[in-house]
C-alpha positions as CSV (number, residue, x, y, z in Angstrom):
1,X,-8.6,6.4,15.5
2,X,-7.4,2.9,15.1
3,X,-7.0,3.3,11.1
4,X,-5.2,6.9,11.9
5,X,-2.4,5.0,14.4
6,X,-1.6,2.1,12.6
7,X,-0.9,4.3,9.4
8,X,1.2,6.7,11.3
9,X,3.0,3.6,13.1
10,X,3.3,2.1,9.0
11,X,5.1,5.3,7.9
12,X,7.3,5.8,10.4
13,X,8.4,2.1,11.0
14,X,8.5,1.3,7.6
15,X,9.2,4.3,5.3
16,X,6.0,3.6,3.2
17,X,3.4,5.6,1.6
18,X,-0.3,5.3,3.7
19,X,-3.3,6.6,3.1
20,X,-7.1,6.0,4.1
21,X,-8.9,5.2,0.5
22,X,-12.6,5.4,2.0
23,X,-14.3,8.8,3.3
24,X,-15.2,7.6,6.4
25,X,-18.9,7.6,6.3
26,X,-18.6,4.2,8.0
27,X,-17.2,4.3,11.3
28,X,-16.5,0.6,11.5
29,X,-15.5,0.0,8.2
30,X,-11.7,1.5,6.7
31,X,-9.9,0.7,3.7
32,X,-6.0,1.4,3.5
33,X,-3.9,1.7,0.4
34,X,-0.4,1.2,0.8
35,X,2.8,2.1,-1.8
36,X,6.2,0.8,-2.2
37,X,8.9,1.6,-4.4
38,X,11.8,-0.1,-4.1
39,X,14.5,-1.6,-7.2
40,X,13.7,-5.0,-5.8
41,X,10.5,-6.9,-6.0
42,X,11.4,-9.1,-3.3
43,X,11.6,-6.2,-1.0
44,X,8.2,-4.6,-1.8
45,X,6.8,-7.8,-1.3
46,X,8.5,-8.2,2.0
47,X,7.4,-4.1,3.3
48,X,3.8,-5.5,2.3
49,X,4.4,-8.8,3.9
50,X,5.3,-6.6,7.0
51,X,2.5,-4.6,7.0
52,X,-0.1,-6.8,6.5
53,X,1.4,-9.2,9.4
54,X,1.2,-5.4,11.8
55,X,-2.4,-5.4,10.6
56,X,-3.4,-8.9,11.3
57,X,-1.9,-8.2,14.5
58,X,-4.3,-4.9,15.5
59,X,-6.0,-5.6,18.9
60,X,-8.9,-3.4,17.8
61,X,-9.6,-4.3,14.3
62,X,-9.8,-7.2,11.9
63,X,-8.1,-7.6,8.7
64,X,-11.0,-8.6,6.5
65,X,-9.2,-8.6,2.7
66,X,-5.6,-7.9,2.1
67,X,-4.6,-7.7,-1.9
68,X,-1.0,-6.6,-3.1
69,X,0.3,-6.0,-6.8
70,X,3.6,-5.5,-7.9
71,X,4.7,-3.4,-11.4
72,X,8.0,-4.0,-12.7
73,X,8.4,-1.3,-14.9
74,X,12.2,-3.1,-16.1
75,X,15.4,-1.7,-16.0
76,X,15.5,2.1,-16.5
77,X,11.7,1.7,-17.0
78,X,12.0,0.1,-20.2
79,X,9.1,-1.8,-19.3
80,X,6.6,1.3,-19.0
81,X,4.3,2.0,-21.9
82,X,5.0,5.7,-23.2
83,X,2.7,5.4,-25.9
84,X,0.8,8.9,-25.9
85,X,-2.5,9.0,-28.2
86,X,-2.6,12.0,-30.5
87,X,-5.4,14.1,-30.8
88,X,-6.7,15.9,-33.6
């Protein structure tokens, strides 16, 4: 129940993708992933920034790993990899 609240709480504050990545065969154990897409870097890594500080902050759970990533894919996505292999 306390994973369920704080990612509704997450979406609704912050306009953010949430979902619970494990299938909950461990009651006391819950891992989160969490998207942002923004033009900015600086403001992903300030929404994550955000979230992870609400986490920290949980009175009935402890943030035990926290790991963010950012992809630039350029401007207009010239940065992404298109490159489809060719079968046959």
């Amino acid at each position: 129940m306390v994973i369920k609240s704080f990612k509704d709480r997450v979406k609704a504050r912050m306009g953010i993708s949430a979902a619970e990545l494990d299938d909950g065969s461990k009651l006391q154990v819950a891992r989160l992933g969490v998207s942002v897409v923004s033009n900015d870097a600086a403001v992903c890594h300030d929404l994550m920034d955000s979230v992870r500080s609400m986490a920290s902050n949980l009175p009935n759970a402890i943030l035990a790993d926290y790991r963010s990533q950012v992809f630039s894919f350029g401007k207009g996505g010239s940065g992404l990899d298109l490159k489809l292999s060719e079968e046959g």
